[in-house]
Backbone as CSV, one residue per row, in Angstrom:
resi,resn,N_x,N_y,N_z,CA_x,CA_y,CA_z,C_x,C_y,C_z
1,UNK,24.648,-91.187,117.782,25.984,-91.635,118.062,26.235,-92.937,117.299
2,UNK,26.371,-92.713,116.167,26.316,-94.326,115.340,28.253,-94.458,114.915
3,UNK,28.565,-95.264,115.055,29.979,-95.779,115.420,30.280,-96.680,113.686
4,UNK,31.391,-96.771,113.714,31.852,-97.270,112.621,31.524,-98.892,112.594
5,UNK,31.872,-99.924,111.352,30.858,-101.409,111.234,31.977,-101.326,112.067
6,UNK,33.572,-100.854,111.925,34.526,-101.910,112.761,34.305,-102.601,114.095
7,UNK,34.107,-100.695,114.764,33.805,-100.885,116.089,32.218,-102.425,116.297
8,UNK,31.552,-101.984,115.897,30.158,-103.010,116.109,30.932,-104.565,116.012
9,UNK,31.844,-104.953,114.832,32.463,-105.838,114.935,33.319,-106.360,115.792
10,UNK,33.918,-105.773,116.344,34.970,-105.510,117.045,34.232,-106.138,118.879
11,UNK,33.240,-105.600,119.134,32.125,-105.653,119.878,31.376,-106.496,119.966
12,UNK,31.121,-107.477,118.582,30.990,-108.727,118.978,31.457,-109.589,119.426
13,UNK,32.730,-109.556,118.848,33.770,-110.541,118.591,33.643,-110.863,120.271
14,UNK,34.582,-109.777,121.011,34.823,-109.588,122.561,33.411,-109.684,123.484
15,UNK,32.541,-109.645,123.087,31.189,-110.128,123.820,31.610,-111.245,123.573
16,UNK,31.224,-112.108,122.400,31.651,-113.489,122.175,32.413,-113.750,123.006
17,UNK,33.568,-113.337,123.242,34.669,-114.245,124.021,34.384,-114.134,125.725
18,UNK,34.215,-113.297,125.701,33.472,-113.245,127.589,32.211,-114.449,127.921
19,UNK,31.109,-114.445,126.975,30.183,-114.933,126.501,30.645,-116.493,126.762
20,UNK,31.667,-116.924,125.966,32.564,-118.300,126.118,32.944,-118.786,127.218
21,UNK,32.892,-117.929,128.172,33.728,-118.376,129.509,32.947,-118.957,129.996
22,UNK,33.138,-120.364,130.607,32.427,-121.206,131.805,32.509,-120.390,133.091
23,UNK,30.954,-120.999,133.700,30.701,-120.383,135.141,31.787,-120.437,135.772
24,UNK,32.646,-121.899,135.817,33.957,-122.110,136.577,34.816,-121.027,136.395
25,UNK,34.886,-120.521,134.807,36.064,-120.056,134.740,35.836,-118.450,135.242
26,UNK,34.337,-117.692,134.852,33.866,-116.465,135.549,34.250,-116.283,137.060
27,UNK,34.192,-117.592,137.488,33.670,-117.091,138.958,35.507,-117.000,139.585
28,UNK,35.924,-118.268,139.158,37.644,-118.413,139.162,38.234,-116.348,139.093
29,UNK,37.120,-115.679,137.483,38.600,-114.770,136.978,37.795,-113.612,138.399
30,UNK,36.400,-113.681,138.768,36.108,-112.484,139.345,36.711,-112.571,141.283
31,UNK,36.988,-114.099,141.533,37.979,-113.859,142.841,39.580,-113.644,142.537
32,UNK,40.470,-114.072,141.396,41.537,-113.236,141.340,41.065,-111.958,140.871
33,UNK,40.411,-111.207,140.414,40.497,-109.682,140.092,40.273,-109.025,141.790
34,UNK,39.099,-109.355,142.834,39.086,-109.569,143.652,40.707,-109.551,144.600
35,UNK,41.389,-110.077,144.401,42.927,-110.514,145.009,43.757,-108.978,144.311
36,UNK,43.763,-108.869,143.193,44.626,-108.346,142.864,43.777,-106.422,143.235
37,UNK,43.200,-106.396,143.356,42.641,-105.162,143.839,42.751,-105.002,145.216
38,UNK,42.639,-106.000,145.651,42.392,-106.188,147.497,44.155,-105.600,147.612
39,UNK,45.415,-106.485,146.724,46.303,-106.498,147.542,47.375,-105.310,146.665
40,UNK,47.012,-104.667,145.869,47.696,-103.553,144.819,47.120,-102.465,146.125
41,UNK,46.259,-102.723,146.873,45.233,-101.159,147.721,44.624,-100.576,146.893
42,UNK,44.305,-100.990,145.744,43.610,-99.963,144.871,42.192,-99.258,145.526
43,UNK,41.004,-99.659,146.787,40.381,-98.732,146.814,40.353,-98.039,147.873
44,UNK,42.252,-97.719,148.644,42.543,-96.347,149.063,41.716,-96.117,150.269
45,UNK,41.584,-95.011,150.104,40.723,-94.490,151.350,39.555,-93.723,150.970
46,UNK,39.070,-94.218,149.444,37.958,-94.053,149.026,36.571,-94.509,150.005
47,UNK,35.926,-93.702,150.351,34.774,-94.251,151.048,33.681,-94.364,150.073
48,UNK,33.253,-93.978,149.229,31.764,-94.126,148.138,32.509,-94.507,147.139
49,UNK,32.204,-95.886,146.683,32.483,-96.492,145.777,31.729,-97.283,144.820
50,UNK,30.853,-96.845,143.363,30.345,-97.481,142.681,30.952,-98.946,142.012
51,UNK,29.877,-99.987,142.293,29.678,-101.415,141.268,28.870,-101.043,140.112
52,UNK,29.447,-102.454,139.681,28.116,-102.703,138.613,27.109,-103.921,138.935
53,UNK,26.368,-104.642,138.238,26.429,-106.087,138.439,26.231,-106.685,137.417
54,UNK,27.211,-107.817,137.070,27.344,-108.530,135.698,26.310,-108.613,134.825
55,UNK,26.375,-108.957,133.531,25.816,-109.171,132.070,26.446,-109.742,131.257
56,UNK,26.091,-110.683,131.001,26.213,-110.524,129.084,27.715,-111.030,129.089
57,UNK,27.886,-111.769,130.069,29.523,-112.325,130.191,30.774,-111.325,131.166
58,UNK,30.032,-110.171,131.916,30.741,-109.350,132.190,31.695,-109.637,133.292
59,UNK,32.724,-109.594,133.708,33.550,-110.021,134.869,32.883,-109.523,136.389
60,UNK,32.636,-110.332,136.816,31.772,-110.188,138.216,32.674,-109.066,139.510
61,UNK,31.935,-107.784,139.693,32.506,-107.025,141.165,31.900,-107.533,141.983
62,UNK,30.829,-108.604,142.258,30.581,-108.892,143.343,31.499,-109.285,145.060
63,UNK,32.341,-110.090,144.218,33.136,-110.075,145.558,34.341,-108.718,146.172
64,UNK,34.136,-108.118,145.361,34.705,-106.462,145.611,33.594,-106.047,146.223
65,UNK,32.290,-106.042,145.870,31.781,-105.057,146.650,31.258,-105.397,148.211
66,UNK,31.183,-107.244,148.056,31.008,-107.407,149.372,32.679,-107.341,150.399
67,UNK,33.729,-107.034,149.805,34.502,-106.548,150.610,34.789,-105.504,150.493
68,UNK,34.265,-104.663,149.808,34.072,-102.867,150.342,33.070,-102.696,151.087
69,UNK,31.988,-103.365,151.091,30.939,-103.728,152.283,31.475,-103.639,153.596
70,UNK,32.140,-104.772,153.706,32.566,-105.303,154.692,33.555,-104.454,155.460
71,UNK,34.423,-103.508,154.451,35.330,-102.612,155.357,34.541,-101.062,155.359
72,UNK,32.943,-101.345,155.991,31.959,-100.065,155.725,32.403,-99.254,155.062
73,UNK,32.870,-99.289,153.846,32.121,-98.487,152.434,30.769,-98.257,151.924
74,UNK,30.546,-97.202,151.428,29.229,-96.747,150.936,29.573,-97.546,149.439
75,UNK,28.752,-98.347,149.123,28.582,-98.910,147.880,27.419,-98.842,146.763
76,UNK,27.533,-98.241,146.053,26.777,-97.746,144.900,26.623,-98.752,143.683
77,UNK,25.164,-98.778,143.238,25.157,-99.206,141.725,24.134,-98.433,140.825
78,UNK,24.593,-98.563,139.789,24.293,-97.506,138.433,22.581,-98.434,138.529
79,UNK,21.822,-96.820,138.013,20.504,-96.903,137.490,19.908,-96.599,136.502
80,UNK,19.474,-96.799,135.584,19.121,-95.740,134.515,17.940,-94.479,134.409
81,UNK,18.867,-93.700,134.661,18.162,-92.274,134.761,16.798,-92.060,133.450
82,UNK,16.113,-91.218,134.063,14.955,-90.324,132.624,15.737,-89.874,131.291
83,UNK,17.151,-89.198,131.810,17.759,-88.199,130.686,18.612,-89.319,130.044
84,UNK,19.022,-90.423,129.765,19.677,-91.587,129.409,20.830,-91.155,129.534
85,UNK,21.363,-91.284,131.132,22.501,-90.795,131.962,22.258,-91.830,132.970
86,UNK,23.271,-91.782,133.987,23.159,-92.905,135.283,23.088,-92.177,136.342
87,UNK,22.143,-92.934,137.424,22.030,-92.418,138.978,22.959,-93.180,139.438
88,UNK,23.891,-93.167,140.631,24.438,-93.970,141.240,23.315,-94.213,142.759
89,UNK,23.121,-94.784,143.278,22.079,-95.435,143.980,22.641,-96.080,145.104
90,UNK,22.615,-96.241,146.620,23.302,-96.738,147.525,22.781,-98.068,147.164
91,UNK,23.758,-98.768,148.036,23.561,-100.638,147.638,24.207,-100.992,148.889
92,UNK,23.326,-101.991,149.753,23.657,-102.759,150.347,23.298,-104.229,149.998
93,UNK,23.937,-105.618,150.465,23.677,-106.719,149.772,22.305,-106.918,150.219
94,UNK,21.337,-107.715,149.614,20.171,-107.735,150.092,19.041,-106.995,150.135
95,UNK,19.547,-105.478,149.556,18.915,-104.804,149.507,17.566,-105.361,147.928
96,UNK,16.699,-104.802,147.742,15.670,-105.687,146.880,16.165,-104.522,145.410
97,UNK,15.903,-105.580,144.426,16.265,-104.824,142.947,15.189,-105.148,142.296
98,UNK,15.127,-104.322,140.983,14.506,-104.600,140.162,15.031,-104.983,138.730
99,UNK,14.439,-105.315,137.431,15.321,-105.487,136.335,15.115,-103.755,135.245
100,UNK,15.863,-103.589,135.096,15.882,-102.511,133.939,15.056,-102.720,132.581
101,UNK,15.284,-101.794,132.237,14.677,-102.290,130.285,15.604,-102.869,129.710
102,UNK,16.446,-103.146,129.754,17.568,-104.487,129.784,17.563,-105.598,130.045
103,UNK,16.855,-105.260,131.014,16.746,-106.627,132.123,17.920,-106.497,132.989
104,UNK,18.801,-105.867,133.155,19.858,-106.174,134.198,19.400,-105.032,135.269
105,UNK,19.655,-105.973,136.809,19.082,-105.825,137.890,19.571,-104.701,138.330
106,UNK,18.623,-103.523,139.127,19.135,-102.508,139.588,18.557,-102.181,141.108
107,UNK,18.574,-100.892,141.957,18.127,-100.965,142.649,16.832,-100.853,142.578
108,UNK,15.610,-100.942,143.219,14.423,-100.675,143.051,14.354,-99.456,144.118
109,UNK,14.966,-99.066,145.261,14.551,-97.406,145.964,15.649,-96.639,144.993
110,UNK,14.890,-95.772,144.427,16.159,-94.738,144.111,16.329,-93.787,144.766
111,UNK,15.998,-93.690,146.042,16.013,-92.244,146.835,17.458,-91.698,147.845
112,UNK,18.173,-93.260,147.736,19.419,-92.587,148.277,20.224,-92.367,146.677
113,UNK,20.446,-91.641,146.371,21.144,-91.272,145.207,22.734,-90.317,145.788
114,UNK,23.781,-90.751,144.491,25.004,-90.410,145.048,25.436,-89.187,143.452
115,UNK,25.734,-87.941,143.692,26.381,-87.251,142.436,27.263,-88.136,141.959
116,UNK,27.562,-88.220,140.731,28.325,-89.047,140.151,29.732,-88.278,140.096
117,UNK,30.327,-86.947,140.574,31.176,-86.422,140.506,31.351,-86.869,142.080
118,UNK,30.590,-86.563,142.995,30.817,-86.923,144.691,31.358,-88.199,145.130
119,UNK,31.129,-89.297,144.142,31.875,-90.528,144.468,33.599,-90.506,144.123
120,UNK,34.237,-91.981,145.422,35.738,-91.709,145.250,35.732,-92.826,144.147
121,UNK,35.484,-93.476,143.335,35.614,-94.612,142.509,34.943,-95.121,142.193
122,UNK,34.643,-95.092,140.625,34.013,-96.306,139.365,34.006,-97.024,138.842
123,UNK,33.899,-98.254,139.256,34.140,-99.281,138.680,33.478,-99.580,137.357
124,UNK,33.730,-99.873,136.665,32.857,-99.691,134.945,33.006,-101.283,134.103
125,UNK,31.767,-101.612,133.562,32.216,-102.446,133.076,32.447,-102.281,131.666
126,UNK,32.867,-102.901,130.954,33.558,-103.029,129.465,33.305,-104.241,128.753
127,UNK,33.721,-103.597,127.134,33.525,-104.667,125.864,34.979,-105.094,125.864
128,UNK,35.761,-103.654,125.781,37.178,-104.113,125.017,37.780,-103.049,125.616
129,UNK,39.476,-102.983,125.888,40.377,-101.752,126.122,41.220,-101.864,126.052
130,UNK,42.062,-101.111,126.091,43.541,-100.782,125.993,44.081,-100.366,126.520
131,UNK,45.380,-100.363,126.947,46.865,-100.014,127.615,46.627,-98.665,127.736
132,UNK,46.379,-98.028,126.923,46.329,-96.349,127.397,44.965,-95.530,128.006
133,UNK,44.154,-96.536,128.384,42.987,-96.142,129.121,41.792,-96.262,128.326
134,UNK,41.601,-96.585,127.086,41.180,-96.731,125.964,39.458,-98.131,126.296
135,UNK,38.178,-97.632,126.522,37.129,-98.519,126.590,36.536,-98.247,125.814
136,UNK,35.841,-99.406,125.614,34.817,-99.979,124.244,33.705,-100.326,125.252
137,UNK,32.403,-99.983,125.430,31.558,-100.279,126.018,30.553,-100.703,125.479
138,UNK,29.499,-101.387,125.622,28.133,-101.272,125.141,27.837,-101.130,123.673
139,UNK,27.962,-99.701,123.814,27.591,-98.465,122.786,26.222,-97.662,123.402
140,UNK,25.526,-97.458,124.503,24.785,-96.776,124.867,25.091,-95.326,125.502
141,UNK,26.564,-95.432,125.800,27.033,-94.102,126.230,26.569,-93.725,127.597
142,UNK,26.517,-94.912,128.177,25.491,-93.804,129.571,26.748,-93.677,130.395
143,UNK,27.708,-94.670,130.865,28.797,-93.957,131.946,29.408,-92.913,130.622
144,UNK,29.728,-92.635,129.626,30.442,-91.436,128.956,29.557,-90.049,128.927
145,UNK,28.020,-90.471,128.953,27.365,-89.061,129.237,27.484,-88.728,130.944
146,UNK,27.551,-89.565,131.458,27.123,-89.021,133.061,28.521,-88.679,133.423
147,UNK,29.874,-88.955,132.600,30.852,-88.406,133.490,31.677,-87.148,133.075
148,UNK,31.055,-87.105,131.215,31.563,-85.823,130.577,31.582,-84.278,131.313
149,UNK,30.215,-83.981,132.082,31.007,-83.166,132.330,31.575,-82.589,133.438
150,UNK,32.004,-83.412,134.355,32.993,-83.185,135.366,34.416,-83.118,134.590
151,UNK,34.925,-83.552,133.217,35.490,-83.553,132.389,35.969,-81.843,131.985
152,UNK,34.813,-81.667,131.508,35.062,-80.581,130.714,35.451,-79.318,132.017
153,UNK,34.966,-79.588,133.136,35.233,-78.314,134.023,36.580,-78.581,134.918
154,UNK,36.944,-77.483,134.469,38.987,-77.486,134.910,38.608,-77.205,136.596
155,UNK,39.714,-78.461,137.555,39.774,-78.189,138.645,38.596,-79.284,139.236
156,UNK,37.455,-79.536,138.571,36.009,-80.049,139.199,36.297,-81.810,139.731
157,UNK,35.958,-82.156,140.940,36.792,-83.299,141.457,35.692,-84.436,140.532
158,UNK,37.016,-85.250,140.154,36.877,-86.184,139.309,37.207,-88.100,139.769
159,UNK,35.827,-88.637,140.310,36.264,-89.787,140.618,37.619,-90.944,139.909
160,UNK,37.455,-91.933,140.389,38.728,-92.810,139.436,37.562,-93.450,139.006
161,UNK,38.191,-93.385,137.372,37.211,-94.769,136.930,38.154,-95.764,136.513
162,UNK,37.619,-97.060,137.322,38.446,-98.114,137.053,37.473,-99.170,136.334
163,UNK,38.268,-99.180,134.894,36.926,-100.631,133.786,37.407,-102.289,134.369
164,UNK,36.687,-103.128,134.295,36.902,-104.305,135.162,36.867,-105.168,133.761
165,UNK,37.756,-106.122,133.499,37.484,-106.663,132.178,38.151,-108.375,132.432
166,UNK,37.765,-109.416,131.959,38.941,-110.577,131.608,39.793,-109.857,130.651
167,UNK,40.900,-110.736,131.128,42.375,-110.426,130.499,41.984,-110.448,128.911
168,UNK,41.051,-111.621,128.483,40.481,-111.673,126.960,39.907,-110.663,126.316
169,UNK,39.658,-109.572,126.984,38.874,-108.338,126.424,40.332,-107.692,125.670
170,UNK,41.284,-107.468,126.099,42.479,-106.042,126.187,42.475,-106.423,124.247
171,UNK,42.713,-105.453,123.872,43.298,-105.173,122.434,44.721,-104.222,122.478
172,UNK,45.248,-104.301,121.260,46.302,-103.485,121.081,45.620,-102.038,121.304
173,UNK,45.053,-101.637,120.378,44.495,-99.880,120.635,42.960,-99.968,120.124
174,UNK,42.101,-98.666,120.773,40.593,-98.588,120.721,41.146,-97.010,120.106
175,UNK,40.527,-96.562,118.771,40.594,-95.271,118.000,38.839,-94.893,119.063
176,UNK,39.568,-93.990,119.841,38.225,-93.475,121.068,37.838,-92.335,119.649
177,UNK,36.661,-92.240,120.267,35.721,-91.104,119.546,35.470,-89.706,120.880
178,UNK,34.937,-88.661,120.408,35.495,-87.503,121.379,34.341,-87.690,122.174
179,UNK,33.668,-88.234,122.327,32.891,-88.556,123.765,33.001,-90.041,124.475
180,UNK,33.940,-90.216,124.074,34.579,-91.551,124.911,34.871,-91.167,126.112
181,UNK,35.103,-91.817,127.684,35.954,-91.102,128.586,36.988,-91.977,129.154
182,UNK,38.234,-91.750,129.279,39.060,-92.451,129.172,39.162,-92.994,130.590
183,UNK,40.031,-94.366,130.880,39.973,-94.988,131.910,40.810,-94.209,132.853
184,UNK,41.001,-94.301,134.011,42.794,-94.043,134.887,43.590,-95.646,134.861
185,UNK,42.198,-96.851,135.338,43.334,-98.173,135.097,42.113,-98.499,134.667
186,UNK,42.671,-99.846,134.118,41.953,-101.274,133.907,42.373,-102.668,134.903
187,UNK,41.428,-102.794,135.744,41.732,-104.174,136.770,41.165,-105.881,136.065
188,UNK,41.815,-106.561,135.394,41.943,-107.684,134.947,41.621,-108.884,136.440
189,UNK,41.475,-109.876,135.116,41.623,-111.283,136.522,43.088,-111.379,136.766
190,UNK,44.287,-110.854,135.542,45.411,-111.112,135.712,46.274,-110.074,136.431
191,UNK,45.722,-109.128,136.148,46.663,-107.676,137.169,45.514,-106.629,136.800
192,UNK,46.573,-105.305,137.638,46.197,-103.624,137.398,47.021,-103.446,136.457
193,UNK,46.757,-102.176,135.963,47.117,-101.382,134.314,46.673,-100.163,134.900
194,UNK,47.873,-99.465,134.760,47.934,-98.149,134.767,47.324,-97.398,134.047
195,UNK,46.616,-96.637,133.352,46.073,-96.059,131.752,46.668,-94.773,131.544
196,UNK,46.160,-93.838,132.808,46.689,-92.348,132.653,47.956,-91.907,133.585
């Protein structure tokens, strides 16, 4: 899956700028994103709801998930599977983690495991996106392999994936490649965005 120099460029740049943000200003954008999710209702009457947990400058769900916690939600975070795909994994706070081959922290029991089609909402994190649902991730592909193919099968229930980004990530347009998977919104420190 080797991507054009743009994209790789493109991918720095917006790491860079997340990368830039002071702790003050992280922690500031991840309680308004926090606010503006809490008070739009965006997570419904979703009961299983996947996090992530930050990296690399990423906009923090922590205080989302301790208030999907808090209104007993089943709360999930991504693991990295054998097949280089994701487990979703129950999560409670406190529960004990380990670090990945990344290094970013995951669960250490993987035995409550959640289908990744069976959950009501994904929270995803992101490089870069766009207005029309449009994410730039990583480049490892693991949420685009694990959600393709609930995709491809007509009718097959399909969680929301919502990408979590600072307002500094958004671009005009991302030229997706055909195993991209497109957003439904994007939740900012500054608002929701509709995508699909």
């Amino acid at each position: 899956m080797l991507e054009p120099t743009s994209r790789q460029q493109l991918r720095q740049q917006l790491r860079a700028k997340r990368r830039g943000l002071t702790r003050q200003q992280q922690r500031k954008a991840s309680l308004q994103l926090k606010r503006h999710i809490s008070t739009t209702g965006l997570f419904g009457r979703h009961s299983h709801i996947a996090f992530y947990l930050p990296n690399d400058g990423e906009i923090s769900p922590l205080p989302l998930l301790m208030l999907a916690h808090q209104q007993k939600r089943a709360c999930y975070l991504p693991v990295l599977a054998p097949n280089n795909s994701l487990w979703f994994v129950r999560y409670r706070p406190g529960d004990p983690l380990k670090p990945n081959r990344y290094g970013i922290p995951e669960p250490a029991n993987t035995q409550h495991r959640r289908k990744a089609w069976a959950l009501g909402m994904v929270f995803l994190p992101l490089v870069g996106f766009d207005r029309q649902g449009g994410r730039l991730g990583m480049g490892g592909g693991f949420y685009d392999r694990c959600f393709k193919n609930s995709l491809l099968i007509p009718k097959m229930k399909q969680p929301h994936l919502v990408g979590l980004a600072h307002h500094c990530q958004e671009v005009d347009s991302l030229e997706l490649e055909n195993w991209d998977i497109p957003l439904s919104k994007v939740a900012t420190d500054r608002e929701v965005i509709n995508s699909i």
